[in-house]
C-alpha positions as CSV (number, residue, x, y, z in Angstrom):
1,X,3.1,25.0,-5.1
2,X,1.7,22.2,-6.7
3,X,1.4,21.7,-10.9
4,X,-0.6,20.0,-12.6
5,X,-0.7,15.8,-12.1
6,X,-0.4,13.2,-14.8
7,X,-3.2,10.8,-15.1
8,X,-3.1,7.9,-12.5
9,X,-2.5,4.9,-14.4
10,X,-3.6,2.6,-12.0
11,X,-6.5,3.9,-11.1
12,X,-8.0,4.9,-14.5
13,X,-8.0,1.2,-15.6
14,X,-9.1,0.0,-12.8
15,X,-11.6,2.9,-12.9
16,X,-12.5,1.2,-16.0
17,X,-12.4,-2.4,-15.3
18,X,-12.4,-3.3,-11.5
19,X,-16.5,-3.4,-11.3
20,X,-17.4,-4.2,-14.9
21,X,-15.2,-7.2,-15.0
22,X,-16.1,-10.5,-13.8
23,X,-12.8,-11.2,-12.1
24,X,-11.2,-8.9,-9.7
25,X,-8.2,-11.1,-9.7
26,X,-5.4,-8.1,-9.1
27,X,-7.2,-7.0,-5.7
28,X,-4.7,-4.9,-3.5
29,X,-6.5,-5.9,-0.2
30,X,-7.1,-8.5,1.7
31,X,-10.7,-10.1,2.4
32,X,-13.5,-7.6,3.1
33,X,-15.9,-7.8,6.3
34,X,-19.6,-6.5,6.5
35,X,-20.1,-4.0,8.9
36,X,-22.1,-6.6,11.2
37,X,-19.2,-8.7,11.5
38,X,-16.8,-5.9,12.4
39,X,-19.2,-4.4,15.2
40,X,-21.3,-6.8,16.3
41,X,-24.6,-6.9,17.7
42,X,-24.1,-4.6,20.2
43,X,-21.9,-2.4,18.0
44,X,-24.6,-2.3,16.1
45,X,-26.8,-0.5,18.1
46,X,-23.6,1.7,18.9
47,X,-23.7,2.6,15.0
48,X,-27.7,3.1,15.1
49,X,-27.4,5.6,17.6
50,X,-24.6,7.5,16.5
51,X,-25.1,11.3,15.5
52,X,-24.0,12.1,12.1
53,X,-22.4,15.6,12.7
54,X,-18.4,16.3,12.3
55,X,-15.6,14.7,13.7
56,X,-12.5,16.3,15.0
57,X,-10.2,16.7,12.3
58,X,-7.3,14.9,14.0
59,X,-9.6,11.9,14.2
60,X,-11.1,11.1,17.3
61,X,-10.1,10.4,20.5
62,X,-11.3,6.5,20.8
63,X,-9.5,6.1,17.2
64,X,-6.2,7.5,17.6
65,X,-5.9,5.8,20.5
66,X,-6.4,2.2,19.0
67,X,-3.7,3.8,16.0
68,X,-1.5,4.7,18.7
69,X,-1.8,1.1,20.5
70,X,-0.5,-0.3,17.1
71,X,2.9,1.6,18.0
72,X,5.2,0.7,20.5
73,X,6.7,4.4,21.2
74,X,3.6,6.7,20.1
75,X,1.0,7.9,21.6
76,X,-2.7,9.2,20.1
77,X,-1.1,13.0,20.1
78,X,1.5,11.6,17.1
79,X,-1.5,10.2,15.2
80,X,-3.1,12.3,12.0
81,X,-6.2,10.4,10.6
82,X,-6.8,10.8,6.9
83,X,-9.9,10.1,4.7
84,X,-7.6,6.8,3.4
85,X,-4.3,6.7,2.7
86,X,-4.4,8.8,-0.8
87,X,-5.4,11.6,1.1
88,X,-2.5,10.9,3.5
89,X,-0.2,10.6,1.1
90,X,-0.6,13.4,-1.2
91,X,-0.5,16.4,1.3
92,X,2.6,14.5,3.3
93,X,4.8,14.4,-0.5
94,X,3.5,17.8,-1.0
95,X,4.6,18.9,2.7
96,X,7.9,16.8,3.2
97,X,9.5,17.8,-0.6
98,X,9.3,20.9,-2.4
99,X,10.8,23.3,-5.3
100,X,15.1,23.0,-4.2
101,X,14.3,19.7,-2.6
102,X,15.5,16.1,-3.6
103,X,13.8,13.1,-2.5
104,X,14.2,9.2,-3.4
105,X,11.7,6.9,-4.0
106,X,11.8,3.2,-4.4
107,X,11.2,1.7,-7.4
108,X,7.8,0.4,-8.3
109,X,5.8,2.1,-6.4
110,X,2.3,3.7,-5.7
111,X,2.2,6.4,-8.7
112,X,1.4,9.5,-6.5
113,X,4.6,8.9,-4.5
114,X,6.8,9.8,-7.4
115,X,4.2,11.9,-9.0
116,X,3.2,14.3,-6.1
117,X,6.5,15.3,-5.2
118,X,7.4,15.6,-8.9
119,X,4.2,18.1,-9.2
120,X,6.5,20.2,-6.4
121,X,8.7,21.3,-8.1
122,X,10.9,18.9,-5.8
123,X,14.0,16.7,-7.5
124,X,13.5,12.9,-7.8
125,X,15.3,10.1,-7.8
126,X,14.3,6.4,-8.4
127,X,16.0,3.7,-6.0
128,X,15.1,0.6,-8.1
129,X,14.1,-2.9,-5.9
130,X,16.2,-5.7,-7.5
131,X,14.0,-8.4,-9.4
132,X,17.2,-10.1,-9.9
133,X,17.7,-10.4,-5.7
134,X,13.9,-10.9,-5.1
135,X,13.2,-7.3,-5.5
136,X,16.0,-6.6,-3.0
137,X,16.6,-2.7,-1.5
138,X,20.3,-1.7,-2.7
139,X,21.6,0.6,0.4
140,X,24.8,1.3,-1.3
141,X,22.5,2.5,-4.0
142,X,20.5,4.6,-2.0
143,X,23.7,6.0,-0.3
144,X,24.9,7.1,-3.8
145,X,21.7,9.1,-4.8
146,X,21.9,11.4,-1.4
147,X,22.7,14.9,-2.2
148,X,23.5,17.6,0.2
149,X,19.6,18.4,0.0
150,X,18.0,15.4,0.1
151,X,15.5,15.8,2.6
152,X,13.1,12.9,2.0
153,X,13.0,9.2,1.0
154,X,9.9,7.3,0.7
155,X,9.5,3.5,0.8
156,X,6.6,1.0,0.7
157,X,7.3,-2.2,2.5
158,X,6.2,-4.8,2.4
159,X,6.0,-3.6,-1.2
160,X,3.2,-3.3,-3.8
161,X,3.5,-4.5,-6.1
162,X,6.1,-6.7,-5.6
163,X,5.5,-8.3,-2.0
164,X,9.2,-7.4,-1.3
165,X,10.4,-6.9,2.8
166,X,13.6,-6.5,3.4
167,X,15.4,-8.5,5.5
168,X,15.2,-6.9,9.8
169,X,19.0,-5.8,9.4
170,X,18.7,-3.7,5.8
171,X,15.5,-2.2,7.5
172,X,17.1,-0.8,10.8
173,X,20.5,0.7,8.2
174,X,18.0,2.6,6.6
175,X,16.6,3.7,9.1
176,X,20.1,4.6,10.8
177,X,21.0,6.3,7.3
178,X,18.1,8.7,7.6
179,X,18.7,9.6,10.5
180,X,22.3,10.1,10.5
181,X,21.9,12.3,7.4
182,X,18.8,14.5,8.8
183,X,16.3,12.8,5.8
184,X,12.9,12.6,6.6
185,X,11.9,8.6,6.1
186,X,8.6,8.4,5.1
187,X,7.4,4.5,5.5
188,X,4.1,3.4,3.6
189,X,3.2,0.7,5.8
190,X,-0.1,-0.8,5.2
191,X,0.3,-4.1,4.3
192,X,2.3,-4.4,7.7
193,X,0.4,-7.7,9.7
194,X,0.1,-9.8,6.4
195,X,3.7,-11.5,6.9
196,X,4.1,-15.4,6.4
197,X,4.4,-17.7,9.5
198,X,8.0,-17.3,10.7
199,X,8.4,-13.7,9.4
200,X,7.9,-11.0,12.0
201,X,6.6,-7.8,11.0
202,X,9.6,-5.1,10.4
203,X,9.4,-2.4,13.3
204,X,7.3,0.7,12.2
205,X,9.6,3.7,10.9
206,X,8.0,6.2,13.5
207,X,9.0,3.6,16.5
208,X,12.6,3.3,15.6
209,X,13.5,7.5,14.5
210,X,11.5,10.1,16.2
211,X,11.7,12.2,12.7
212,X,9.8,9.6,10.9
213,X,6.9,9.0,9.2
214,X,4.9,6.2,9.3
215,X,1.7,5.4,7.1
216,X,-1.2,2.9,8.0
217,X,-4.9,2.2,6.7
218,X,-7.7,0.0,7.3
219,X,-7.6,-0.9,2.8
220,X,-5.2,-3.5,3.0
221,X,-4.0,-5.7,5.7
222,X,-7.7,-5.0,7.9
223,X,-9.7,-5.2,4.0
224,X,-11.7,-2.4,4.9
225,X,-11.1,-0.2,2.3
226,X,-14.7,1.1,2.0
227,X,-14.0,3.2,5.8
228,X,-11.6,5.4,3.7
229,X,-10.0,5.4,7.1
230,X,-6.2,6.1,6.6
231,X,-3.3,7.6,9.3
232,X,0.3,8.9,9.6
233,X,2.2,8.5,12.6
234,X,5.2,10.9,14.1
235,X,6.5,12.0,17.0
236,X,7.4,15.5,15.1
237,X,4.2,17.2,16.5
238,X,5.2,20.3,14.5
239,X,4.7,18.3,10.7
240,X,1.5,16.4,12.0
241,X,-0.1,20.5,12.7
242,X,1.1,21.2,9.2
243,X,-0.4,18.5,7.9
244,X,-3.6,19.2,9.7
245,X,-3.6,22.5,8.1
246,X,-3.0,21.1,4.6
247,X,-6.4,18.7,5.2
248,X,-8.9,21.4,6.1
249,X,-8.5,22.2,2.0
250,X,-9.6,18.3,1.3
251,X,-11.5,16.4,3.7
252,X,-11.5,18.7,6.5
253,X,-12.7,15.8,8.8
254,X,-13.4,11.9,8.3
255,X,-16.9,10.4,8.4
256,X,-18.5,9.2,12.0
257,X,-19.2,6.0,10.8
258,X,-16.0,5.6,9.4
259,X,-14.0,6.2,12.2
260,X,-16.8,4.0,14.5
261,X,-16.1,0.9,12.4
262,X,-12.7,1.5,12.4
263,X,-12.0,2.0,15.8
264,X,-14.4,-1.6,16.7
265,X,-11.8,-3.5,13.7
266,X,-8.4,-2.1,15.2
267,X,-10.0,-3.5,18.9
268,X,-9.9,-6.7,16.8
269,X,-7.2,-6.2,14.9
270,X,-4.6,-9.2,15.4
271,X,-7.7,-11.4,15.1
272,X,-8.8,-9.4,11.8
273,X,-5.4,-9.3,10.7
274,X,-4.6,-13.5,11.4
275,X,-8.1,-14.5,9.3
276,X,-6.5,-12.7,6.7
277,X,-3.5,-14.2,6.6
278,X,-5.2,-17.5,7.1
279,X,-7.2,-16.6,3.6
280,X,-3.5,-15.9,2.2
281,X,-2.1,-19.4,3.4
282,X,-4.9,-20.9,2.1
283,X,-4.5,-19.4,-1.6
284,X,-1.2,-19.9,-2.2
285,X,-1.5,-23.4,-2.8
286,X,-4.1,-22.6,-5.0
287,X,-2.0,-20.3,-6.8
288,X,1.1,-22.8,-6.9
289,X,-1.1,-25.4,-8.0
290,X,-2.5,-23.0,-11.6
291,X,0.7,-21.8,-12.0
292,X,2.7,-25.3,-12.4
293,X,0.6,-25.9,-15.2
294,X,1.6,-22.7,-17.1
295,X,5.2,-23.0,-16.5
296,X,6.0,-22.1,-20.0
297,X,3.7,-19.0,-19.7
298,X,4.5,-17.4,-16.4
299,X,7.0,-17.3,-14.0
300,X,5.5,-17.5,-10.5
301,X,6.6,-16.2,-7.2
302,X,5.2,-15.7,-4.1
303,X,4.3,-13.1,-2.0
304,X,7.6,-12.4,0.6
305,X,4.5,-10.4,2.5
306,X,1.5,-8.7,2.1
307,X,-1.3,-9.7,-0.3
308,X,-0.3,-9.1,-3.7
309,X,2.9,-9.7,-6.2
310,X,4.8,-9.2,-9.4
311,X,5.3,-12.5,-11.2
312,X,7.0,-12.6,-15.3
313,X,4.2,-13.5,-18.4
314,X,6.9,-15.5,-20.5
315,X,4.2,-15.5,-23.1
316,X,4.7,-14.0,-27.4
317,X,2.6,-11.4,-26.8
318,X,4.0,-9.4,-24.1
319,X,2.4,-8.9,-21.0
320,X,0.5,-5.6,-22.1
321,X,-1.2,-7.6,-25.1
322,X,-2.3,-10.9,-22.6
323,X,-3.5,-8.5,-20.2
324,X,-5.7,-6.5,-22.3
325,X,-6.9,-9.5,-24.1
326,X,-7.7,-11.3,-20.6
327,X,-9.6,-8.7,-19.5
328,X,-11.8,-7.9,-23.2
329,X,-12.4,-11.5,-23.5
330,X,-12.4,-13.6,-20.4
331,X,-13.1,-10.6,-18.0
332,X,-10.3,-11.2,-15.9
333,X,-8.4,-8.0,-14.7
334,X,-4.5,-7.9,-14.3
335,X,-2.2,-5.5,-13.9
336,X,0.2,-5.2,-16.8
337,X,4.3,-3.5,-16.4
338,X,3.0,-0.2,-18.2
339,X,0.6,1.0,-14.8
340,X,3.9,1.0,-13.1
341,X,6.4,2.4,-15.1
342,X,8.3,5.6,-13.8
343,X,10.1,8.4,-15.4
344,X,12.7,7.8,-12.7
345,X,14.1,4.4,-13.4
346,X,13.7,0.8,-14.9
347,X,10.9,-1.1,-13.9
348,X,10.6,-5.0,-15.7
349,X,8.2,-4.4,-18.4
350,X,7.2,-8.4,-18.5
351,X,5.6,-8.3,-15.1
352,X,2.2,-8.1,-13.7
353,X,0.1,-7.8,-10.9
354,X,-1.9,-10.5,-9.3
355,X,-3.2,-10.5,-5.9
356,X,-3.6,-13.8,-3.3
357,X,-5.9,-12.2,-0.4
358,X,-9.4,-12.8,-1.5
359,X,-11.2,-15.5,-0.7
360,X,-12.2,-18.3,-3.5
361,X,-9.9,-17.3,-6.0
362,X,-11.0,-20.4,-7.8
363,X,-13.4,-19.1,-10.4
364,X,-11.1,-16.5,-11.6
365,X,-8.1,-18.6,-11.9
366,X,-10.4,-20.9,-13.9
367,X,-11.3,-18.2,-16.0
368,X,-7.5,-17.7,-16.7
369,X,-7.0,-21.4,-17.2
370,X,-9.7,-22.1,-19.6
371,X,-8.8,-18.8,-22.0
372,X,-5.4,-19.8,-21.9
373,X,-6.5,-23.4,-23.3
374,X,-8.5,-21.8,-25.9
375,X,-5.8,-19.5,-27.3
């Protein structure tokens, strides 16, 4: 049974700041669309028409199909749909660790993947990404945590905040440790299709060990976040009908238009998927550019995938102070260290979060520039 949950950082300042500032300049997503440029015109008269009653709780047929085409070993039958990936989340870290249970979680993370299984009852260990090794994953490490009842480890790559992917060959030994130990690998992968030119997307977990779980959602790498359209993917049919039975108590079923749009962007998803990372490879040298003229204030670093990253403030103040201050007086929002700290392990205090994959980035990096100038 679950306790009681701490407040979610994150999402309490942005609660406060993401709409009242003028400068979203942390995003977590890549580029929106408008629904019109996602359907079409004849889409469009596809939504017009559309009956607004419930949806089959799995997600529907068309949907989990497209999901499904995403993976090269799954079918729609190992597809869940979830009103976004929060709700995908919670009830899987509920489901997958419990009271006598010990999981491991990588280090920084999404708070509710160390805070749900916490509010378990389950045992939790931290597996901390090396900033010292560009936020490397340490399997000898992660080896040394196991304990006879580990039954789950959770990982987000490419990472958020830190960009991070591990190289092809760490990716497949985890995925052989897991398995070879009977440990459930549950793989938050929704920044997958934002990788560089040059670096291929890592295979999905549920592809490469039959007991695995992989996570996907249109938020981040599609930047539809506003479908609240999230999935998890297995080919254990027994935990997706658990999980089913854990959603009637939440959404019960996603919204029609939702899944609609959805559906239409996955059709479209390697061209959705390459304007974003066009938008990316656009920014960067944007971001290069404002950042060699701060050297003595921030240590930059890219992206190694996905849309957003954990650079060093250098600065007196410490990075909570220049955030706070950014945000009250040049209505730029950042993330500062503290939103990701955990109870589980060391996360650099000195770092923040900025993100790369919205378009025109210019006005808020000015923003930046010209506070910085007048401090």
């Amino acid at each position: 049974m679950i306790t009681a949950l701490p407040d979610f950082r994150l999402e309490v300042y942005l609660g406060k700041w993401e709409f009242a500032a003028r400068h979203h300049l942390t995003a977590s997503d890549a580029q929106t669309l408008t629904v019109r440029e996602v359907l079409g015109p004849e889409g469009m008269e596809e939504l017009a028409r559309l009956p607004l009653g419930y949806t089959p709780t799995w997600g529907s047929e068309a949907l989990r199909e497209e999901i499904a085409a995403t993976y090269d070993a799954l079918g729609p039958e190992d597809v869940l749909a979830f009103a976004g990936a929060e709700e995908a989340m919670f009830w899987a870290m509920q489901e997958l660790a419990g009271a006598g249970d010990h999981a491991i979680v990588t280090l920084p993370n999404y708070q509710s993947m160390e805070s749900v299984p916490l509010a378990t009852g389950a045992a939790v260990s931290g597996l901390p990404l090396d900033p010292g090794a560009g936020w490397a994953l340490d399997l000898d490490a992660l080896a040394a945590l196991i304990r006879p009842e580990t039954r789950l480890v959770a990982v987000n790559f490419p990472n958020n905040p830190t960009g991070a992917l591990p190289d092809p060959a760490t990716w497949a030994a985890l995925t052989e440790l897991c398995a070879e130990r009977g440990i459930v690998l549950f793989s938050d992968e929704v920044y997958r299709g934002l990788e560089p030119a040059g670096t291929a997307p890592l295979p999905q977990a549920a592809d490469l060990d039959p007991a695995a779980v992989s996570m996907g959602v249109m938020s981040k790498a599609y930047g539809l976040p506003g479908l609240r359209i999230g999935w998890l993917a297995s080919r254990d049919r027994a935990l997706l009908e658990r999980l089913e039975t854990r959603k009637h108590f939440t959404s019960i079923c996603n919204a029609a238009p939702s899944e609609l749009i959805a559906t239409a962007a996955l059709r479209r998803g390697p061209e959705i998927r390459a304007r974003n990372r066009a938008i990316i490879d656009a920014n960067l040298p944007v971001f290069d550019a404002f950042f060699a003229r701060w050297e003595d204030r921030f240590a930059w670093e890219h992206p190694q995938a996905g849309c957003v990253c954990f650079p060093r403030y250098l600065g007196p103040d410490g990075v909570e102070a220049f955030c706070h201050d950014l945000v009250e007086q040049a209505g730029v929002v950042l993330l500062p260290a503290s939103l990701y700290a955990s109870a589980l392990g060391d996360v650099p205090a000195d770092r923040f979060r900025i993100g790369v994959g919205r378009s025109d980035p210019e006005p808020a990096l000015d923003a930046l520039d010209g506070w910085l100038r007048a401090r």
